[in-house]
C-alpha angles and dihedrals in degrees: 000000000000139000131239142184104255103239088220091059104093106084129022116205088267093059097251125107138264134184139207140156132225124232108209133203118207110237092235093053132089116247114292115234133203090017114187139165108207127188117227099167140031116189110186115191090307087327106108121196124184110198124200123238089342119155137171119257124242105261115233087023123102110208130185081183146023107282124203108235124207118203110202122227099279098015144115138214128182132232127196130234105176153278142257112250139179096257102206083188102133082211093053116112111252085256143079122310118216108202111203121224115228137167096223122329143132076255094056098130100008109171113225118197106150113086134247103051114193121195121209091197127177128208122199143156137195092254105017136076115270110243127197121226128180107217113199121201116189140179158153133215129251126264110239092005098047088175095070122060141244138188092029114187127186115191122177129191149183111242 
């Protein structure tokens, strides 16, 4: 299995951006069971946060709980990571805020707003070899609206 920027990811409908990955099957292999994409590090512009049993939730899938995905032989499913939002917190720095996306985790709703974010990211399944990625999100702000980004990059490697 590997992970990929979804090429559909840059603008939501708001203008504002918003990020997912996508996990993809081989087309020789069996289905792959019990997919996730865990998070094991957050640095955050030099601020590293380690969160514990964090993963990313399944994009276009509401869950009240964890779900078990299958990704058939040949087939992809997205993850998200997270979306640019207008962060109102008088604390907040004057630049973008990158809300990450989580199931159900002490990081669920961290607000990003050093650049650049990188990502330590696993990805395992219940019969295949787990692989590490490094996921980098960067970005600048706006002239004129600094809250909202520009230039946004998403690269994603295998470690």
């Amino acid at each position: 299995m590997t992970l990929e920027k979804d090429e559909a990811w840059f603008e939501s409908y708001s203008g504002w951006p918003s990020l997912r990955l996508a996990v993809l099957n081989a087309k020789a292999r069996e289905a792959a069971h019990d997919v996730l994409v865990s998070v094991e590090k957050i640095d955050e512009g030099g601020i590293i946060r380690r969160p514990l049993n964090m993963s990313l939730p399944w994009a276009n899938l509401i869950e009240t709980e964890p779900q078990q995905m299958t990704i058939p032989a040949g087939a992809r499913r997205y993850v998200k990571v997270g979306e640019f939002v207008e962060d109102h917190d008088p604390a907040a720095i004057d630049g973008p805020t990158f809300l990450v996306s989580a199931r159900q985790s002490v990081m669920a709703g961290a607000r990003l707003q050093h650049k650049p974010c990188m990502f330590d990211l696993t990805l395992t399944a219940a019969n295949c070899d787990a692989t590490t990625w490094t996921l980098t999100v960067d970005f600048s702000p706006q002239d004129g609206e600094r809250k909202k980004p520009q230039g946004v990059t998403l690269t994603v490697e295998r470690r």
